[in-house]
N, C-alpha and C positions, 0 to 999 in steps of 0.2 A: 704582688706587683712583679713586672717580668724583670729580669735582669737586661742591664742596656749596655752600649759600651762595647770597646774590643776587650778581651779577654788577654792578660799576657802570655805570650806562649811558650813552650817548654823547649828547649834544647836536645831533646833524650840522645842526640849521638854525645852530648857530652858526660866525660864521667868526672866534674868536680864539682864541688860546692853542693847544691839540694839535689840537684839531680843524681850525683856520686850516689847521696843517703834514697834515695829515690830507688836508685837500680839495684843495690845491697839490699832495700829490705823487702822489694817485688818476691826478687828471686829467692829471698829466706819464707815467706810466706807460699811460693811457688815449691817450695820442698816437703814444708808441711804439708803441704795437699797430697802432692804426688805418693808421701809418706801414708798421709790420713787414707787415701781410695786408693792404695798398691793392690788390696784383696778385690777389689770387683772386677776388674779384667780376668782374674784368675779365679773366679768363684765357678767357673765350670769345673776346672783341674781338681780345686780345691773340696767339694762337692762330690767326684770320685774318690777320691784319697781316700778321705774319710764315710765314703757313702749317707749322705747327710740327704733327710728328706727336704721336701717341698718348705713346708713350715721354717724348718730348723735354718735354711738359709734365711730366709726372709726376716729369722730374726738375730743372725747374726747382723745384718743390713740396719735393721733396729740398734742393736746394740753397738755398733760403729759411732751413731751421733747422737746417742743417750748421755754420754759425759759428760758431751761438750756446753750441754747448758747450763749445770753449775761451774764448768769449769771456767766459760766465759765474765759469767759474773765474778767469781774469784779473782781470775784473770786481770778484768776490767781495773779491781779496786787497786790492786796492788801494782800492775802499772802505773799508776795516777800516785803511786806513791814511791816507788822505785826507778821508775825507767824502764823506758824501751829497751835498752841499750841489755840490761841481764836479764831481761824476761825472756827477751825474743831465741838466745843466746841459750839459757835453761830450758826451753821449752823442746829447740831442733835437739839437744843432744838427750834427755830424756825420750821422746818421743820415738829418737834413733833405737833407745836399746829396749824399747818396747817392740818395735817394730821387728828387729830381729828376734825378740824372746816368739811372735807371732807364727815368725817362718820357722822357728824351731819345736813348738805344739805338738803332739803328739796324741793327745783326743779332744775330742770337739767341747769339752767343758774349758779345757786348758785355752782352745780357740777363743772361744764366745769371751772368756775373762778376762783375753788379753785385747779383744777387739774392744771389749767397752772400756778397757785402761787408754784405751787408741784414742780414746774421744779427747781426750785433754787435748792434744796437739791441734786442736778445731782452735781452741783458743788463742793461737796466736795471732790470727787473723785479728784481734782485737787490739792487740801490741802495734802493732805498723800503722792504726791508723792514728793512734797518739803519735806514734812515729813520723808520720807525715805533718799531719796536723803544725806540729812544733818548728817545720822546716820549712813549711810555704802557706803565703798568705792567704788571706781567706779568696780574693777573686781568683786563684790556684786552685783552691781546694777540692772541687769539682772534678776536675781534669785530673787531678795528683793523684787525690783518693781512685777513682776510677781508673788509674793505669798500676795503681798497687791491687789494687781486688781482681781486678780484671784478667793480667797480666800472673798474678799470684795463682788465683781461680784455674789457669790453664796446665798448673801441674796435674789436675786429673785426667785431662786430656792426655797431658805425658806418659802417665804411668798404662792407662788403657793403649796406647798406640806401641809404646816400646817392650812393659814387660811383659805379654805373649809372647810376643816375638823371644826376650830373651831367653824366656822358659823351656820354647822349645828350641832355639839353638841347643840350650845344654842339655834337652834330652833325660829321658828319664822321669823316673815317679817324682823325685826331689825337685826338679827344675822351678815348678813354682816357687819352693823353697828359697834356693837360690836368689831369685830374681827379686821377689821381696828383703829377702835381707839387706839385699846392696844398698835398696833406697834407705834404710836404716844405719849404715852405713856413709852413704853420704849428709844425711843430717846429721850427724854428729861431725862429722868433719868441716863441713858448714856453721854448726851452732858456734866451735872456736874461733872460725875465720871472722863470722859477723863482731864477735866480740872483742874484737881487736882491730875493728874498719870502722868503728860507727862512735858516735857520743849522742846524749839525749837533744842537746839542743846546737843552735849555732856556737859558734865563740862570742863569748860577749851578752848572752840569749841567758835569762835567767825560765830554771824549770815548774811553773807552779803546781802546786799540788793543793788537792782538798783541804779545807778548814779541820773536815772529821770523815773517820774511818767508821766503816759498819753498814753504811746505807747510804744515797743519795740522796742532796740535798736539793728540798722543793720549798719552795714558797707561799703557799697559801694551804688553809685547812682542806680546801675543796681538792687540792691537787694532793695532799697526806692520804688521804684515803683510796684517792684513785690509784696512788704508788700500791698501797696494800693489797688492790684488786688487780691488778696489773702484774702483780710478784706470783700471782697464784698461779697461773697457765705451766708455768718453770715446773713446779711440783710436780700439777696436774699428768705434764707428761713422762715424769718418771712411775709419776704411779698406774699410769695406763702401759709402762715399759714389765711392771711388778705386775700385773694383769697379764698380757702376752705371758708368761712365766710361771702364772699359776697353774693350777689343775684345767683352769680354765682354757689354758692356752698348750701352750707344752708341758706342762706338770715338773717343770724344776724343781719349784718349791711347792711345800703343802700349802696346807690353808692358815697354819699359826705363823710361819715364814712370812707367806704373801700378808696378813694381816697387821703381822710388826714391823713389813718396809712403810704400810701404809702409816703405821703410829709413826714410825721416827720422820716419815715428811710430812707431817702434819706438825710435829714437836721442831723441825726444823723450820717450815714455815712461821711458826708462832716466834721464834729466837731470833729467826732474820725480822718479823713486825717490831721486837721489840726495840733491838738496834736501831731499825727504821725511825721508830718515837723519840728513841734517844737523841738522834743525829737531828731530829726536826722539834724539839717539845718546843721550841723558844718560840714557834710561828703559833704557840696556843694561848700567848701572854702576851705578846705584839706585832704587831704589821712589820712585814717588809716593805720597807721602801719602796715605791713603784719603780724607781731606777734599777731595779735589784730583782727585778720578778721575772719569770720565764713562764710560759705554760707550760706544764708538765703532759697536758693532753697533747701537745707535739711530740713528745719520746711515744706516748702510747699508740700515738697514729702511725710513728714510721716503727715503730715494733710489729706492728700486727701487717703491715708493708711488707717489710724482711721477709715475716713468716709464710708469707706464701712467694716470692722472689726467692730467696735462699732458702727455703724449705724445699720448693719446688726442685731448684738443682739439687741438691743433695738425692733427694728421692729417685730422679731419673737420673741421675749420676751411676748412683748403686744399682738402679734396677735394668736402666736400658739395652748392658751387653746380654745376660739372660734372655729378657724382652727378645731383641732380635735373631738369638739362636733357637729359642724357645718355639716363635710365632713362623720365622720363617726358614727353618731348620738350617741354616749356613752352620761354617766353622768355627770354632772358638777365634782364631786370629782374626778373622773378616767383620764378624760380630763384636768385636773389639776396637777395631779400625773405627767401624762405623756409628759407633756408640762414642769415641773419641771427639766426634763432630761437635758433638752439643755442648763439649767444655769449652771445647776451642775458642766458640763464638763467644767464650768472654773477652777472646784477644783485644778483641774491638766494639762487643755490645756494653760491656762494662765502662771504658773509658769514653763511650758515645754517649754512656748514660749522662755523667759526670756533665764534660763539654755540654751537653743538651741543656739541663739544668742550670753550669753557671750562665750561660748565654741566655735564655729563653725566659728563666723562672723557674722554681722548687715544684711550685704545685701543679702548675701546668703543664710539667714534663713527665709530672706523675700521672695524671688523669691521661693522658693519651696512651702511657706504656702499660696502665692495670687497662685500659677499654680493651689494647691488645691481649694483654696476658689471658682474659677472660675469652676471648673469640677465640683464640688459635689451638686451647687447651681443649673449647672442646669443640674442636675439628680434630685435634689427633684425641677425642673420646670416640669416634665413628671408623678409627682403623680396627682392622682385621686381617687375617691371612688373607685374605681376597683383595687386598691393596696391592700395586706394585711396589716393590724396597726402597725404590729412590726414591717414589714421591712421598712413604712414610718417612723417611729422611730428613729431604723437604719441611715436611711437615715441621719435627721436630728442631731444624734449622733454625723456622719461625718464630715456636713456642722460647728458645735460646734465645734468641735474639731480643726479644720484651722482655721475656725475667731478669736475665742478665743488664741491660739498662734501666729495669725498675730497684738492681739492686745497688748501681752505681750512681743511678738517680737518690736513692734513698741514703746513702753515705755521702753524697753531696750535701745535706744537708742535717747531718748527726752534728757535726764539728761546728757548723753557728749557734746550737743550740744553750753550749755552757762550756767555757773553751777547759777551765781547769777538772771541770767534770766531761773531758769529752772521752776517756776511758770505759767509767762509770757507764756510759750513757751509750757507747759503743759496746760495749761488755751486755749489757741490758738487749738493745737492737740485735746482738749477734745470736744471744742463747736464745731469743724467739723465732731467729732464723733455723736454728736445729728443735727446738719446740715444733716449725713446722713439719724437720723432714721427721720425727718421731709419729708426727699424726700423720701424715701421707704414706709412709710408709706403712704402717699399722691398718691404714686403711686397705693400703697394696693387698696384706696377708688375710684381708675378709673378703673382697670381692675382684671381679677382674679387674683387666689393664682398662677398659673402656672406662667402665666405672667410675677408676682414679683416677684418672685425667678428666671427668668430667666433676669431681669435687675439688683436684684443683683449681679447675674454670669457674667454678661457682663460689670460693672461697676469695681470686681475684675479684669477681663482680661486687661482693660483701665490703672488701677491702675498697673498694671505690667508691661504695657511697660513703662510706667515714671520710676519703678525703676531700669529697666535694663537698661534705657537708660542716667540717671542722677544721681542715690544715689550714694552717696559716702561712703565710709566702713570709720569712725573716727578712726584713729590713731596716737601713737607719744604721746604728751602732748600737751597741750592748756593752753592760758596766760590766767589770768585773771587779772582784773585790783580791786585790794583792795581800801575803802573808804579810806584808809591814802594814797592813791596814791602808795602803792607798788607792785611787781607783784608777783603772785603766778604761781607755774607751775604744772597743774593738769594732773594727768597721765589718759589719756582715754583707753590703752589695758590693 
């Protein structure tokens, strides 16, 4: 059902009350990024230094957002059980002094190790939307959540446009160095300021948290199992990150190495099922209440959503400044600039997504931005050096433009889902967004650029028909169940 009604609108030149917590945690999630992709503007520099082949980049680029999928689930739970407020806070000033251990490296194992310690910092993205969530109501949440992703999202756009430039200001073998560290630097400096400008909810605003810790809670037997098959992709792409790494790939590790990452995420998966049981056994001796039920195949539809939306960015995030110096031999600076383009448009495709959604409807904002994702990706599967720069640009403008609103569109509609699990469930959606960029990327290192852009054109198509054939549009109100045992009744149009 489409959403009706004016929408109330935001204030953003103000900085008090939601909007204050609004622009404090954009810009803490806007550091993270600029933090998380400081290395892809500079992987040309980065690449000489260390003279590092073809392969060996493309899987440091792997290894960038291999962390971040367990770290999001972790992430998720423990928000939902702590607060925004120290997550967000622990996460900038960690992240900071990884960041700088990165610019301090000194061979490419020390690199690759610290880049996939980098991944944790992906998870904050999962903090702020609790974050928001708890600050503005739901006919907000659309537009809020979208101008925190969106607006956040444009830190990589920061990092490719400014630190080239800074690196060669200062000149020298080190200068990438340099320019990296600062942003490490600046989160940390940021993670204390956030934690002493922000609290988890309003004054007055009590904070709820899960019944139980371990796993997600679902409602029916039919939905138990689908959480089990739905948990498994998470694994799947670390063990295809343990592939790349084998003999198979770059020969890191041997074969009893690569063999015992596969045991222990297979031994991890079975430990996260069993918590899962734990946290749900009660739905196998009685019914939930029909006031009390969710479909659990809505998280799994806007998970596999994300993954090509936010897989996608991540992937040409990492890949595109290469891409452009590569295909059409410009400069490191210019091919940087120009790769800067396609975060940018989350300025406004992200919170376009949101507003589109609250206004229009969930499903039907979705079905128009995957019809695009699928068309536009593979139109830039037919570039080649024989294109002209701007109109592959262009191109890639477009491709921006529908991912980034399918992923603002798609977080529009996390936080109706189950508001005390909307961590959990944001935690869940987000490590399938870096699930995607692990397989798109993986993809990147087996065939060309054409190729991958035309699997992730056909990956949107895939993702489309699940939504036309299964999402359901949230409406009405939704129970919730309070820690004193009472029910709240939360309005979701």
């Amino acid at each position: 059902m489409a959403q009706s009604g004016s929408i109330p609108k935001l204030n953003l030149f103000s900085f008090s009350g939601n909007i204050r917590i609004l622009h404090l945690t954009w810009f803490a999630f806007f550091i993270t990024f600029m933090v998380w992709f400081a290395h892809a503007p500079l992987m040309v520099m980065i690449r000489e230094t260390f003279g590092l082949s073809d392969q060996e980049v493309k899987a440091l680029l792997i290894l960038n957002v291999a962390m971040t999928i367990p770290a999001r689930i972790v992430v998720g739970m423990l928000v939902d059980r702590v607060g925004p407020r120290i997550m967000f806070s622990s996460i900038l000033v960690l992240s900071g002094l990884f960041c700088i251990g990165f610019a301090m490296a000194q061979t490419y194992q020390q690199l690759a190790t610290i880049r996939f310690l980098m991944g944790f910092v992906g998870a904050g993205f999962v903090v702020g939307i609790r974050m928001i969530s708890e600050w503005f109501p739901a006919r907000q949440t659309g537009v809020a959540q979208g101008i925190y992703g969106g607006w956040g999202n444009f830190g990589s756009a920061a990092s490719a446009m400014l630190l080239p430039a800074v690196a060669v200001a200062i000149g020298g073998d080190n200068g990438w160095r340099y320019a990296i560290a600062l942003t490490g630097v600046l989160a940390i400096v940021y993670g204390v300021i956030y934690y002493f400008s922000v609290s988890n909810t309003p004054k007055g605003s009590t904070y709820f948290k899960p019944k139980k810790m371990g796993g997600m809670e679902v409602t029916s037997k039919f939905d138990f199992f689908l959480y089990l098959i739905v948990s498994m992709p998470m694994y799947g792409a670390l063990a295809i990150l343990a592939w790349k790494l084998s003999p198979a790939g770059l020969n890191w590790f041997d074969h009893t190495i690569t063999y015992s990452i596969y045991g222990v995420l297979t031994a991890l998966y079975l430990y996260q099922a069993f918590h899962i049981y734990q946290v749900n056994k009660d739905i196998f001796k009685k019914d939930v209440p029909d006031l009390f039920k969710y479909k659990f195949s809505q998280v799994a539809i806007l998970n596999l959503a994300y993954l090509v939306t936010f897989g996608s960015e991540l992937a040409l995030v990492s890949m595109l400044p290469l891409f452009y110096k590569d295909t059409f031999e410009i400069s490191t600076v210019l091919a940087g600039m120009l790769a800067a383009i396609y975060p940018v448009m989350n300025l406004i495709a992200r919170p376009a997504g949101g507003i589109i959604s609250d206004k229009y409807g969930r499903k039907r904002t979705l079905l128009v931005l995957f019809t695009g994702i699928a068309v536009s990706f593979a139109l830039l599967g037919q570039v080649d050096a024989g294109w002209a720069l701007p109109l592959v640009v262009a191109t890639t403008i477009v491709c921006g433009l529908f991912s980034k609103a399918g992923s603002g569109a798609v977080f529009a509609m996390v936080p109706l889902i189950q508001r005390r699990m909307t961590g959990q469930i944001a935690g869940m959606a987000g490590a399938y967004g870096n699930v995607g960029g692990v397989i798109f990327l993986t993809i990147l290192s087996l065939v060309s650029s054409q190729a991958f852009f035309m699997f992730i054109a056909g990956a949107g198509a895939i993702v489309l028909f699940f939504i036309i054939i299964f999402l359901r549009e949230p409406s009405g109100q939704m129970a919730e169940v309070m820690p004193d045992g009472t029910v709240e009744m939360i309005d979701v149009t």
